[in-house]
mmCIF file of the C-alpha atoms, coordinates in Angstrom:
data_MODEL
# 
_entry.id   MODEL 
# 
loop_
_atom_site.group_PDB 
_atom_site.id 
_atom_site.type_symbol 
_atom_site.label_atom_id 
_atom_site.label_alt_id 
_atom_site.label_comp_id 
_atom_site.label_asym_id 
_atom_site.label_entity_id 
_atom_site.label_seq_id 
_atom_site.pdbx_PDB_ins_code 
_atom_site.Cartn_x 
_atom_site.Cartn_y 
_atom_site.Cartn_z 
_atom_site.occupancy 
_atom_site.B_iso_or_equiv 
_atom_site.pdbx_formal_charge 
_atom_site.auth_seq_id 
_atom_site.auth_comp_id 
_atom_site.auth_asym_id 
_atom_site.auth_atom_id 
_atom_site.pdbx_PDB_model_num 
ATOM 1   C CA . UNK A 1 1   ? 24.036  -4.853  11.348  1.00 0.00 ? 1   UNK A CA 1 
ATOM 2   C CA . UNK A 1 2   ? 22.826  -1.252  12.225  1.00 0.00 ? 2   UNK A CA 1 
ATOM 3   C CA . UNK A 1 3   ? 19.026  -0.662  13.055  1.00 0.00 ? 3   UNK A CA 1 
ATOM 4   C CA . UNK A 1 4   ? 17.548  2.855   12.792  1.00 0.00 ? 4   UNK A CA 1 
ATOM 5   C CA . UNK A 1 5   ? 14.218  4.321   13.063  1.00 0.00 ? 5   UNK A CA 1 
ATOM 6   C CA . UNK A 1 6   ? 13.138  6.172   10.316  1.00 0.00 ? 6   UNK A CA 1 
ATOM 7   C CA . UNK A 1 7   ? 9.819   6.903   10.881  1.00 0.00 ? 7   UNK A CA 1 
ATOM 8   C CA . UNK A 1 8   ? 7.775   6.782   14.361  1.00 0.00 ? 8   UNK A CA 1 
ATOM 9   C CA . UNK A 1 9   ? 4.062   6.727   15.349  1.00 0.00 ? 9   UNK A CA 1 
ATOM 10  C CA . UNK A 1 10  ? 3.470   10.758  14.388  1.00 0.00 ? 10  UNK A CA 1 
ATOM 11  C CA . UNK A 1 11  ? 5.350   10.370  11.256  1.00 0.00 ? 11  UNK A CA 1 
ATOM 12  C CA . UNK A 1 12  ? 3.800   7.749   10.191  1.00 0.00 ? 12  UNK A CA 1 
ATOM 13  C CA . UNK A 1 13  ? 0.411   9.634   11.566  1.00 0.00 ? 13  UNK A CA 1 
ATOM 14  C CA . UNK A 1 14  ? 1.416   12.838  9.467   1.00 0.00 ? 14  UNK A CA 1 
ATOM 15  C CA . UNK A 1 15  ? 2.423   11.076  6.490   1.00 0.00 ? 15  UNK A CA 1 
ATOM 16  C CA . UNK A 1 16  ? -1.020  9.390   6.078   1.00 0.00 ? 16  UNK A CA 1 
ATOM 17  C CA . UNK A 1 17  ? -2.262  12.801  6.695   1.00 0.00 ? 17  UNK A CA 1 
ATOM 18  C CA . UNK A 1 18  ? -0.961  14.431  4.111   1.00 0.00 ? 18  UNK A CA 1 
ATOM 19  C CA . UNK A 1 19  ? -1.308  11.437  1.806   1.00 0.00 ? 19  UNK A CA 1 
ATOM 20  C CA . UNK A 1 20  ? -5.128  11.020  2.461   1.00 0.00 ? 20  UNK A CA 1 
ATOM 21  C CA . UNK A 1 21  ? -5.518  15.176  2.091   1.00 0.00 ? 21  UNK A CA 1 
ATOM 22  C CA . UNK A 1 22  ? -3.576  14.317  -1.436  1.00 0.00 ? 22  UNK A CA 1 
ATOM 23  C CA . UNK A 1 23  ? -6.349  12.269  -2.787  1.00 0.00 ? 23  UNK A CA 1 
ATOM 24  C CA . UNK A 1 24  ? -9.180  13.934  -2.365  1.00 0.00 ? 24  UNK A CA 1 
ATOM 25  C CA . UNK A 1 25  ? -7.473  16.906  -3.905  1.00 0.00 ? 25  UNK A CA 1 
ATOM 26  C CA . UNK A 1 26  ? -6.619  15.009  -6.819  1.00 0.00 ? 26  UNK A CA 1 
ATOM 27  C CA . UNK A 1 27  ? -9.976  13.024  -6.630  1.00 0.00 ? 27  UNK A CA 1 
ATOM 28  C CA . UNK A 1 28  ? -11.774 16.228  -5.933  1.00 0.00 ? 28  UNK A CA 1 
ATOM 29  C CA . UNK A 1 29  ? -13.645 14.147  -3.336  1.00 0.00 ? 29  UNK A CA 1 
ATOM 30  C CA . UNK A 1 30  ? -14.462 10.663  -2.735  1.00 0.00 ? 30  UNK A CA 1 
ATOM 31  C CA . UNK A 1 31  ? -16.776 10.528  -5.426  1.00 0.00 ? 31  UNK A CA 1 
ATOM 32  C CA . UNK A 1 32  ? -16.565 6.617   -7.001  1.00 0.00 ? 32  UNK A CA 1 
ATOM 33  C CA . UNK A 1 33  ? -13.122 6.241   -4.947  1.00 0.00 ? 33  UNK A CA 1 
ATOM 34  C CA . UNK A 1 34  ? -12.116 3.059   -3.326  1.00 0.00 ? 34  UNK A CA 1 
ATOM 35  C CA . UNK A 1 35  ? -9.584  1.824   -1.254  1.00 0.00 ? 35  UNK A CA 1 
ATOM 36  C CA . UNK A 1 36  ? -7.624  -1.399  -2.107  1.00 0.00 ? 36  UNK A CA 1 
ATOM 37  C CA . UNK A 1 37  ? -4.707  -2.504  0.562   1.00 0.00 ? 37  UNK A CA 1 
ATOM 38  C CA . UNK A 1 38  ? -2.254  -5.297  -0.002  1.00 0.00 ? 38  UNK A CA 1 
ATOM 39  C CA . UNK A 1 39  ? -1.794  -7.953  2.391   1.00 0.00 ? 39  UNK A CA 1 
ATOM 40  C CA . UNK A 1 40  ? -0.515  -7.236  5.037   1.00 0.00 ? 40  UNK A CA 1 
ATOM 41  C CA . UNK A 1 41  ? 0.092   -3.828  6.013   1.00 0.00 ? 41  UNK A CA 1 
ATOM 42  C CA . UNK A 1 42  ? -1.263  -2.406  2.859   1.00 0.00 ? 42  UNK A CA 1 
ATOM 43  C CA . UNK A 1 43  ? -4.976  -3.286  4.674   1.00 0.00 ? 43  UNK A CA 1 
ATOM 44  C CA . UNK A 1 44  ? -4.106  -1.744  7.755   1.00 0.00 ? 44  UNK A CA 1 
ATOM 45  C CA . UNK A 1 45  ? -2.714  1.777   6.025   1.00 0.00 ? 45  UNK A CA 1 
ATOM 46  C CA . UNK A 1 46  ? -5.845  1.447   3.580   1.00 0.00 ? 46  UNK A CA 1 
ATOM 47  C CA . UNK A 1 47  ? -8.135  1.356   6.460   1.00 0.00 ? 47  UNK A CA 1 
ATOM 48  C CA . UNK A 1 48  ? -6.101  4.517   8.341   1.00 0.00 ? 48  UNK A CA 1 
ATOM 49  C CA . UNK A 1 49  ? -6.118  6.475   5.056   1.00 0.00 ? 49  UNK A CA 1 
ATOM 50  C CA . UNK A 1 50  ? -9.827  5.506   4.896   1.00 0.00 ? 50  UNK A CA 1 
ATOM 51  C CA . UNK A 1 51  ? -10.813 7.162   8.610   1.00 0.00 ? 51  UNK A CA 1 
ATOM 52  C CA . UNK A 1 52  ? -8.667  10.293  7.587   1.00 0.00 ? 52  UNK A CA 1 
ATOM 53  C CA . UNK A 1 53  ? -10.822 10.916  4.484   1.00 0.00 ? 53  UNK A CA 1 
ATOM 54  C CA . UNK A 1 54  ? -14.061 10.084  6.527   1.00 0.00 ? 54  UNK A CA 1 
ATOM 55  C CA . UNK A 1 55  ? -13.247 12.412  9.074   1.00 0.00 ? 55  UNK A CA 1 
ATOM 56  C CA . UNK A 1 56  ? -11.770 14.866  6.219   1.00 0.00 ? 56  UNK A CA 1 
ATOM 57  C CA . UNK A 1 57  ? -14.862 14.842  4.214   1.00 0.00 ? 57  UNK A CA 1 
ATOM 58  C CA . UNK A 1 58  ? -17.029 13.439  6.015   1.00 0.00 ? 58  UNK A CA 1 
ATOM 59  C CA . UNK A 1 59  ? -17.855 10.263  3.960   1.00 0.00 ? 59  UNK A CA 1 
ATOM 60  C CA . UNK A 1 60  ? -17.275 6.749   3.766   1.00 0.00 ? 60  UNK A CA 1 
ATOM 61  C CA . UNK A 1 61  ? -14.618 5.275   1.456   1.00 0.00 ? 61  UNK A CA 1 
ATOM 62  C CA . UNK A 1 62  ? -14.710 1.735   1.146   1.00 0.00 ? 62  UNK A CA 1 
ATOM 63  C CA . UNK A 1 63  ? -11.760 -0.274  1.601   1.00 0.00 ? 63  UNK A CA 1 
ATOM 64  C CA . UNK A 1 64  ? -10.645 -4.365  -0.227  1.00 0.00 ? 64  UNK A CA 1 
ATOM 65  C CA . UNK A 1 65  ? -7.946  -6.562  0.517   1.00 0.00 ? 65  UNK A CA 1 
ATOM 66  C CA . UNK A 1 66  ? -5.973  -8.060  -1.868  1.00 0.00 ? 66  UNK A CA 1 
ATOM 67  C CA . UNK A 1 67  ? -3.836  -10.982 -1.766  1.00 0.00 ? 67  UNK A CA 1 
ATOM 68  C CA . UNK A 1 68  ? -1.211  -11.301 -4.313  1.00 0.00 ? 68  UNK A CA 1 
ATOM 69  C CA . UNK A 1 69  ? 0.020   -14.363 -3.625  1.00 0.00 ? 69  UNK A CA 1 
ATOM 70  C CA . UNK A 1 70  ? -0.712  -16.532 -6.383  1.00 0.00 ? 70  UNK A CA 1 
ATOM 71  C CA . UNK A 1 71  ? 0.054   -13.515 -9.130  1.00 0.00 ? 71  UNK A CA 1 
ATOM 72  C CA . UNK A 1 72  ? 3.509   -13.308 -7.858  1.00 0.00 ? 72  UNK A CA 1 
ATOM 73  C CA . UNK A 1 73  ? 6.129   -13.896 -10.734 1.00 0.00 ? 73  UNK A CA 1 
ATOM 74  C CA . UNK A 1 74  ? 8.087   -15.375 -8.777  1.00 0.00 ? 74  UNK A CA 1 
ATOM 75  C CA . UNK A 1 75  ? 5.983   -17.652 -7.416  1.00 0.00 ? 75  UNK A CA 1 
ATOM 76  C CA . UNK A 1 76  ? 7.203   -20.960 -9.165  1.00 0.00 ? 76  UNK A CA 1 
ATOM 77  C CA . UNK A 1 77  ? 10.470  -20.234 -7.779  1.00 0.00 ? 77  UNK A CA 1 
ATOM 78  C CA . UNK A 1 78  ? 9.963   -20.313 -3.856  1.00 0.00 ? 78  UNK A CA 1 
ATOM 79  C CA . UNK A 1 79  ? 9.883   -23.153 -1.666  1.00 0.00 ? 79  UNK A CA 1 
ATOM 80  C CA . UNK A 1 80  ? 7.192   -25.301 -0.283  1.00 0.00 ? 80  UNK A CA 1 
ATOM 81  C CA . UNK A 1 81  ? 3.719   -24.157 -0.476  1.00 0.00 ? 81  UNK A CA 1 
ATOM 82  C CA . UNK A 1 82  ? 2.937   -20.448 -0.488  1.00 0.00 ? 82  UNK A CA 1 
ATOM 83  C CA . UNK A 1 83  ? -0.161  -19.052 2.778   1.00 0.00 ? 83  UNK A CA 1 
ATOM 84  C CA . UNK A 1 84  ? -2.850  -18.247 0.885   1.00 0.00 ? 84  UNK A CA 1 
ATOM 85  C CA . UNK A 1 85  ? -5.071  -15.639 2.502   1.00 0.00 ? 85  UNK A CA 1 
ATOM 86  C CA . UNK A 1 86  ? -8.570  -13.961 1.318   1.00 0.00 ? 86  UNK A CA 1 
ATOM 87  C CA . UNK A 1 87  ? -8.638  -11.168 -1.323  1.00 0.00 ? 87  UNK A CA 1 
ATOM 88  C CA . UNK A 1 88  ? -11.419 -9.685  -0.174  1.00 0.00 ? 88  UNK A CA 1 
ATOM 89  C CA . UNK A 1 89  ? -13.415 -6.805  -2.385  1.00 0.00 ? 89  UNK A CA 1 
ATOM 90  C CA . UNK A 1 90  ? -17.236 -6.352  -1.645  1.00 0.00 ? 90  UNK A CA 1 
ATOM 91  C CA . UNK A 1 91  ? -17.573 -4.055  -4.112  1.00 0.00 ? 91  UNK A CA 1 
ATOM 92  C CA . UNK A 1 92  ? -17.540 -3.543  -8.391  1.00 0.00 ? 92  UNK A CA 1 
ATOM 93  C CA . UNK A 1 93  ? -14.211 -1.719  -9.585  1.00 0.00 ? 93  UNK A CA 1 
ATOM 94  C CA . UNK A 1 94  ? -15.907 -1.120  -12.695 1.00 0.00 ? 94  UNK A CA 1 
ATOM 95  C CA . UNK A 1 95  ? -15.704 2.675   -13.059 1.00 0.00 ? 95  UNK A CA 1 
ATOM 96  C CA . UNK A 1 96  ? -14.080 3.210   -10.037 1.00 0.00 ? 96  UNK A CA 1 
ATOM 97  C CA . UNK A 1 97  ? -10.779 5.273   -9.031  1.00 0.00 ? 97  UNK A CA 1 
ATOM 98  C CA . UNK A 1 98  ? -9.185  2.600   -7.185  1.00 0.00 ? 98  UNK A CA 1 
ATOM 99  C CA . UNK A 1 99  ? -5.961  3.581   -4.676  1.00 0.00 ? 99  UNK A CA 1 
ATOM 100 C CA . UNK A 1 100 ? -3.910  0.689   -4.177  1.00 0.00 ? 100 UNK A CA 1 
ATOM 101 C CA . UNK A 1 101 ? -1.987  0.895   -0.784  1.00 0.00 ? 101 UNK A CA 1 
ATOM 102 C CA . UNK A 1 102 ? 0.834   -0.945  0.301   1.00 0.00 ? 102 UNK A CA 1 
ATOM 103 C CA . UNK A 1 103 ? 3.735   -0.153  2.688   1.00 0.00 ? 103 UNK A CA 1 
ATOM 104 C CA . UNK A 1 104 ? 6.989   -0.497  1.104   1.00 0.00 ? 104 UNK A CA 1 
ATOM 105 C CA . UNK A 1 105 ? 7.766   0.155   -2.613  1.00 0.00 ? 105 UNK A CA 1 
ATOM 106 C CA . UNK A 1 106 ? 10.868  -1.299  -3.917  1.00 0.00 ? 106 UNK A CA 1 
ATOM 107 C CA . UNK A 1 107 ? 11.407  -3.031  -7.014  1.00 0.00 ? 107 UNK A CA 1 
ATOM 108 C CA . UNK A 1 108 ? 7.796   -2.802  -8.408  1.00 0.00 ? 108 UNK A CA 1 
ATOM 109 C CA . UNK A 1 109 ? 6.673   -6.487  -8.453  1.00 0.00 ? 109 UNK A CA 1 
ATOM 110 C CA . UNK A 1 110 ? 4.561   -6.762  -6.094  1.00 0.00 ? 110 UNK A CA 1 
ATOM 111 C CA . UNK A 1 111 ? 2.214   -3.823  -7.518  1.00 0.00 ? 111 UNK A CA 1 
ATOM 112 C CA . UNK A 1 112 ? 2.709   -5.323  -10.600 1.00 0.00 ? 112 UNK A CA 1 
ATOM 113 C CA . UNK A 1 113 ? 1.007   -8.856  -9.447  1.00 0.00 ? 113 UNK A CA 1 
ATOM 114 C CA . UNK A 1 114 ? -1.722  -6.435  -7.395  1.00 0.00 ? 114 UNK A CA 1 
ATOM 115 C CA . UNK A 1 115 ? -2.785  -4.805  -10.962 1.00 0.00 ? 115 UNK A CA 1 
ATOM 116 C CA . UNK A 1 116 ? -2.833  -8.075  -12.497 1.00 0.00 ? 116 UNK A CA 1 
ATOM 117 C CA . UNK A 1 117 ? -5.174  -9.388  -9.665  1.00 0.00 ? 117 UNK A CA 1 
ATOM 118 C CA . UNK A 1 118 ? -7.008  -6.745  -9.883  1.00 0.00 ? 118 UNK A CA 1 
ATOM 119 C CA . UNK A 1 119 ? -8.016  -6.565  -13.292 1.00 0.00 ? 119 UNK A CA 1 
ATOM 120 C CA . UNK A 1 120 ? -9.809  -9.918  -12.898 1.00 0.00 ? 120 UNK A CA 1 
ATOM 121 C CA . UNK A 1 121 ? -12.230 -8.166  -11.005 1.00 0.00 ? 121 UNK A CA 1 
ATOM 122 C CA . UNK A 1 122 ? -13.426 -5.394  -12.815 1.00 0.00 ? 122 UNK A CA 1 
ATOM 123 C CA . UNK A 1 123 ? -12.067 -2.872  -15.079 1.00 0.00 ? 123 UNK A CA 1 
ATOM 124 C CA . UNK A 1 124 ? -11.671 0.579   -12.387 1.00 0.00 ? 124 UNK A CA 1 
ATOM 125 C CA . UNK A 1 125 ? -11.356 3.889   -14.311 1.00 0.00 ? 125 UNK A CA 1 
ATOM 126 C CA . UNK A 1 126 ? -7.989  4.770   -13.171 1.00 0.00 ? 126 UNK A CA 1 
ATOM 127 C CA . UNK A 1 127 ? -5.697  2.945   -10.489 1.00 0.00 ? 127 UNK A CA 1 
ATOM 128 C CA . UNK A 1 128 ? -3.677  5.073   -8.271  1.00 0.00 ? 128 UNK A CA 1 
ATOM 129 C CA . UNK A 1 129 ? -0.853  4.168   -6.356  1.00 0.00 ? 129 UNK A CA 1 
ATOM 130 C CA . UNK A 1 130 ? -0.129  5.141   -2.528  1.00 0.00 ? 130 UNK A CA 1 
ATOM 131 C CA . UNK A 1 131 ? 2.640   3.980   -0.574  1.00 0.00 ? 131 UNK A CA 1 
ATOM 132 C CA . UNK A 1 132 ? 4.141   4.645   3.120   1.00 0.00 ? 132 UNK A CA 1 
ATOM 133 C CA . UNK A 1 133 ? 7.839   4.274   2.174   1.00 0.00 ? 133 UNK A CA 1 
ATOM 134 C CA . UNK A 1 134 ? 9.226   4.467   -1.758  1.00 0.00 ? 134 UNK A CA 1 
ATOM 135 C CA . UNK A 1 135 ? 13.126  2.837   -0.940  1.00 0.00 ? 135 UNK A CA 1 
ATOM 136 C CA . UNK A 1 136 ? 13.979  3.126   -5.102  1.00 0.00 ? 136 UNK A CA 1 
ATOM 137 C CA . UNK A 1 137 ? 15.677  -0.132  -7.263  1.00 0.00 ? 137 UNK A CA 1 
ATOM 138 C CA . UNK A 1 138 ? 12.733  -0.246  -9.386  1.00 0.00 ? 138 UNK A CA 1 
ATOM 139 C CA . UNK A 1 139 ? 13.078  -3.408  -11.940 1.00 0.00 ? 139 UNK A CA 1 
ATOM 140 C CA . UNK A 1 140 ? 9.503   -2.092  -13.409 1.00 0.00 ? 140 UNK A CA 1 
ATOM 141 C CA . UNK A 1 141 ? 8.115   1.041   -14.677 1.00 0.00 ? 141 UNK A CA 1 
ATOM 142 C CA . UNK A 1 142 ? 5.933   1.799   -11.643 1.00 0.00 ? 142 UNK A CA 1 
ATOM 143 C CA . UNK A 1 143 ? 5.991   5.215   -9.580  1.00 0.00 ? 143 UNK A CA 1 
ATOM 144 C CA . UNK A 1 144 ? 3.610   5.864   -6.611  1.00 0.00 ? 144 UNK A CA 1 
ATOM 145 C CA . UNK A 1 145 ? 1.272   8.696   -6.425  1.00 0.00 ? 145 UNK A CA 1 
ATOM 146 C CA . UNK A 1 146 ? 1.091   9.400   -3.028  1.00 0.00 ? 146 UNK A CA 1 
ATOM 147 C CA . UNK A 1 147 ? 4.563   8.682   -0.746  1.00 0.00 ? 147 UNK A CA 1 
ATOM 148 C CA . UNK A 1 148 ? 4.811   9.238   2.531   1.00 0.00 ? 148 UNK A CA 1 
ATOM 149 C CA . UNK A 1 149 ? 8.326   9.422   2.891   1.00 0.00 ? 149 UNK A CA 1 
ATOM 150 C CA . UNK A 1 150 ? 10.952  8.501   -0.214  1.00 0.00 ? 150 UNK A CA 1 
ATOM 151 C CA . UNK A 1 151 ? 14.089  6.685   1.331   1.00 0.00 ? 151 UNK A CA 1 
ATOM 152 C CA . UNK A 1 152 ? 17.171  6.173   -0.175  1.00 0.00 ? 152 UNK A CA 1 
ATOM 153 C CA . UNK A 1 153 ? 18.575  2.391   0.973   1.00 0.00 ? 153 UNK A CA 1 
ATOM 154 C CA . UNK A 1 154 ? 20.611  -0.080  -0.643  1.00 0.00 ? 154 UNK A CA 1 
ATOM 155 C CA . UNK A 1 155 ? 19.932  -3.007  -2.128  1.00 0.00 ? 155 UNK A CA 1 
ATOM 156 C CA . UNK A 1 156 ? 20.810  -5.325  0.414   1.00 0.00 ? 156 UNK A CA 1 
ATOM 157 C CA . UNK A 1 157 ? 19.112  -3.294  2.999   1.00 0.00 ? 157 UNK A CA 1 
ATOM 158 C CA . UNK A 1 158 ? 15.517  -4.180  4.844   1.00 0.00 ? 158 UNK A CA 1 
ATOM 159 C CA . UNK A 1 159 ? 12.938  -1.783  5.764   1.00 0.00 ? 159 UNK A CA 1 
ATOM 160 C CA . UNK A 1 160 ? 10.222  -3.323  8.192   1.00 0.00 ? 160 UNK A CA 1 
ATOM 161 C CA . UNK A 1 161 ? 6.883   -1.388  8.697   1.00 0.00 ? 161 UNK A CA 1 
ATOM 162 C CA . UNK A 1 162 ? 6.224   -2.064  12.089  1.00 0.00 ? 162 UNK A CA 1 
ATOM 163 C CA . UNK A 1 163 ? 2.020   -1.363  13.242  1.00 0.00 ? 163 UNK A CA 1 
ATOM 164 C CA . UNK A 1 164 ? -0.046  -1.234  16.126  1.00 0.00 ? 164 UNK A CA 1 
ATOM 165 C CA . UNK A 1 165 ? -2.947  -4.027  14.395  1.00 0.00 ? 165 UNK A CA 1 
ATOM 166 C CA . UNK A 1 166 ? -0.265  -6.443  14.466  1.00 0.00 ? 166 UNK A CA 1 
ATOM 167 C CA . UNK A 1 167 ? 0.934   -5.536  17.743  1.00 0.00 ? 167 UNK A CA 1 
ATOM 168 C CA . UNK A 1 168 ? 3.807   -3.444  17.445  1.00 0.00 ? 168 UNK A CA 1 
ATOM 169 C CA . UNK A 1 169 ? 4.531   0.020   18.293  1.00 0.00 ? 169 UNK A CA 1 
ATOM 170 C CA . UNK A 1 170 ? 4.013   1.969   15.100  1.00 0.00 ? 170 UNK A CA 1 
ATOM 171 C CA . UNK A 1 171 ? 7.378   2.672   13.561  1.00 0.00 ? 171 UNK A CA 1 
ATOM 172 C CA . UNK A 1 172 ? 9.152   2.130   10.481  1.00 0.00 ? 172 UNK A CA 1 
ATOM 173 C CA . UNK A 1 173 ? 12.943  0.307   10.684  1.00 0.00 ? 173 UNK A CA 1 
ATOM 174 C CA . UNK A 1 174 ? 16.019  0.484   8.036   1.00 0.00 ? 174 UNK A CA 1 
ATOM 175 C CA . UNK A 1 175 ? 18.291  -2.275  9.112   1.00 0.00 ? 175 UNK A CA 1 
ATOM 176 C CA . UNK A 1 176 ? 21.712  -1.967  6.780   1.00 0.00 ? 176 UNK A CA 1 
ATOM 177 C CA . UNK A 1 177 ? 24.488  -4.511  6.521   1.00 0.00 ? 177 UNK A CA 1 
# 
């Protein structure tokens, strides 16, 4: 098995750069925008993305967790009992432009289950997505919005986002068969 890093800690600085610049240039500010990271390293990207746009723009752009966990579709078909861990949004989506964060896009699922979730707390004006790596094998009709870095892989091959709140050097990892 081959390891290789394909992003380090001022790539993955610069790509959340240029991401968070992105969406307020879309947004045209921060006006009704908020921040929604998947569990787990969707929070910790949201949150980053969040202090770029403060210190950007100079305001405050909330930030939610979601957990997906029991809107997976594939949920039934997994083993013992799934960790569930708080969704946590303190504030209305109603009317808001909501950017959903995660780290890895790959076959589309899991943002599937993450708009599902969503939805059952308010209806947001627009969602927007915004991901660190998009790796391709979609099985949905999902793109991201914002990428930080589009990477080719097969389908038997893992990426691991690797961050500094969970106590890792900040890197991202393509491990091929």
């Amino acid at each position: 098995m081959s390891e290789k890093v394909i992003m380090d800690q001022l790539g993955i600085g610069r790509a959340l750069s240029r991401i968070s610049h992105e969406i307020i240039e879309r947004n045209k500010g921060t006006e009704g925008l908020v921040l929604v990271g998947i569990r787990t390293c969707g929070i910790h990207l949201a949150r980053r993305i969040s202090e770029k746009i403060r210190e950007i723009e100079k305001s405050e752009v909330p930030v939610g967790i979601l957990d997906i966990t029991l809107y997976r579709d594939d949920l039934l078909t997994k083993k013992g009992h799934p960790a569930v861990r708080k969704t946590d949004i303190p504030f209305d989506l109603a009317g808001t432009v909501v950017v959903l964060v995660d780290d890895v896009l790959y076959t589309g699922r899991t943002i599937r289950a993450a708009m599902d979730e969503l939805m059952d707390f308010g209806r947001p004006a627009m969602i927007q997505l915004a991901v660190l790596i998009d790796r391709g094998h979609r099985e949905l009709p999902i793109r991201a919005d914002y990428v930080g870095k589009g990477v080719p892989t097969s389908k038997t091959a893992v990426i691991k986002v690797l961050l500094s709140e969970e106590g890792m050097e900040d890197r991202v990892i393509l491990r091929e068969d």
